[in-house]
N, C-alpha and C positions, 0 to 999 in steps of 0.2 A: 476604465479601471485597469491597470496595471497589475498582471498577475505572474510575471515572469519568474518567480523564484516558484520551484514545484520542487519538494524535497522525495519526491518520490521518481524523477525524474532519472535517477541514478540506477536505482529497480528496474526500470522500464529497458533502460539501455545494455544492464547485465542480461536480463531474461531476452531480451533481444539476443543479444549478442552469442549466447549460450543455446541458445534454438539454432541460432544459424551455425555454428562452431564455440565450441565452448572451447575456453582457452585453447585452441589450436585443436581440441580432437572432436571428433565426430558423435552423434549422439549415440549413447547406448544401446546396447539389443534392448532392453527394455523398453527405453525412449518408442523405438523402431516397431515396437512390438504392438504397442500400446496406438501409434499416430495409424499402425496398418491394420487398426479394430481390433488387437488381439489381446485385449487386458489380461486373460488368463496366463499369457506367453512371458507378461511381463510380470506378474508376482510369482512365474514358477521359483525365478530364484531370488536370492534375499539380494539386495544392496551392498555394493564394495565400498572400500575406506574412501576412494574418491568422487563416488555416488554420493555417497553421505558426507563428504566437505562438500561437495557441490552444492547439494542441497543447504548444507548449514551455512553457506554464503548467501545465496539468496535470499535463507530468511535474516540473516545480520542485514543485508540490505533493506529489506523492507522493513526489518526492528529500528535502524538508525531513521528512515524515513517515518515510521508512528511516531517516536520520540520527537523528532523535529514538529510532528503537526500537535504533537501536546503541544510545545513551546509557542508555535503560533497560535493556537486557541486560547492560551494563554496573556498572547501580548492582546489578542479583540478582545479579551473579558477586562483586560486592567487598562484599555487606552480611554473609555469613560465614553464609547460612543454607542454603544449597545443599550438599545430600551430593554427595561426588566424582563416583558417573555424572551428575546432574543439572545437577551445573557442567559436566561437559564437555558437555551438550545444548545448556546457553546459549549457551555460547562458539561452540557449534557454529553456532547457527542466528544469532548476532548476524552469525557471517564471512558465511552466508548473504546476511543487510542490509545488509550492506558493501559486498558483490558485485550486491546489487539498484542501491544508492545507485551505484557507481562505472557499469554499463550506464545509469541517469538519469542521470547527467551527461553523460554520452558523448550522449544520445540531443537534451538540450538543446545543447549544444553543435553539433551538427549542425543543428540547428534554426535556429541562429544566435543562442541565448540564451547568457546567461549564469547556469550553474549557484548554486544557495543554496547556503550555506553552516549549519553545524551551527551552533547558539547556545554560547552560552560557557554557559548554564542553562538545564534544564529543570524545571520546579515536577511533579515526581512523590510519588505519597500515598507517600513513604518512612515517615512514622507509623505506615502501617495495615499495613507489612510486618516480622511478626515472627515468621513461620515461614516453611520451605521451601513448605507451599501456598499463604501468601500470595503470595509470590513467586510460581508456577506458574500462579495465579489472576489477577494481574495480567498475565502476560506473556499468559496465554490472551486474555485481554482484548484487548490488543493485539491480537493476531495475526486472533482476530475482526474485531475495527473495519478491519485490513487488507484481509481477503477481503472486506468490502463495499464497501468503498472502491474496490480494484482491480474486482470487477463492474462497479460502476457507469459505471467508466472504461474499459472495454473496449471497447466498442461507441461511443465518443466519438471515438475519433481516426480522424480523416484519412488516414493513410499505414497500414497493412496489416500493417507491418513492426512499427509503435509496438503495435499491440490484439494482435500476435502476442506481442509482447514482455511488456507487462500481463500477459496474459492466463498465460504462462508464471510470472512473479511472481507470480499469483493463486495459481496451484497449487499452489506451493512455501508461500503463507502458511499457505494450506489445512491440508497438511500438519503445519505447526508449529502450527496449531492442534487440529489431532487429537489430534498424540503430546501437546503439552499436557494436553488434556482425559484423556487416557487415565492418566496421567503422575497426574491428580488423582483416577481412581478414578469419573472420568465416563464418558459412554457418549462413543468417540472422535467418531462420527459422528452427531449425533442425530437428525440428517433426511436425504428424502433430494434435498430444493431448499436451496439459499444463497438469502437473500434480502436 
């Protein structure tokens, strides 16, 4: 199964990249404060304007990636190869995305960003889905490249309230990607680190 399109892959690569150096500068005393065990050290003081775009980038990134895995749960519910319990899992866990993507907007907004918006298209391997596991195999995919992306991003933000927040949408992707694997006759859990 071909699952190379991961819309969460973009997430992955900024909370990467922003761990190591975020746009060219170094982590914050807070960041510092928090990875040397000192959480207290790091809510002494509130968040600066560029804390907080920091922040409200990362969740625009992980907003545009929910929007995109609406779109592909989207194209498995309407391409006709999902038996009825497995369509209603989609449906089920796309409202999930919906409900991750509506708390990112809320969470940008607050931020004083201005929420992404969904593409009019996304370039999904619709070719290589021509059974109900491809579809399951893809979505698993997904749901994968989410749980690393959200790790990644956890331990990045500033405010307590955003990495509690992640870190909640981490588990729930978790999840959908268990029942997935399970769903395809995989082992749900195959380890027992995410990395």
């Amino acid at each position: 199964m071909n699952t190379r399109v991961n819309p969460f892959a973009a997430l992955e690569m900024q909370t990467r990249r922003r761990f190591l150096a975020a746009s060219g500068t170094t982590l914050s005393a807070a960041a510092i404060a928090m990875l040397a065990g000192r959480p207290a050290l790091a809510a002494a003081r509130p968040a600066t304007a560029d804390e907080a775009q920091a922040d409200a980038r990362i969740l625009n990134t992980a907003l545009g990636a929910e929007l995109e895995a609406i779109a592909a749960y989207g194209v498995g519910a309407q391409s006709g190869l999902l038996q009825k319990p497995v369509l209603a899992l989609a449906l089920q866990f796309q409202g999930h995305h919906k409900a991750h993507a509506e708390a990112l907007a809320q969470a940008v907004r607050k931020l004083g960003g201005t929420p992404v918006e969904a593409r009019e298209h996304y370039a999904f391997p619709t070719e290589t889905l021509k059974t109900q596991n491809d579809v399951l195999g893809f979505a698993a995919g997904l749901e994968r490249g989410a749980v690393s992306a959200y790790l990644g991003a956890v331990p990045l933000f500033r405010e307590r309230e955003l990495a509690s927040a992640a870190a909640s949408i981490l588990g729930d992707e978790a999840m959908h990607w268990a029942v997935l694997r399970q769903a395809l006759g995989q082992d749900p859990v195959p380890g027992a680190f995410m990395s």
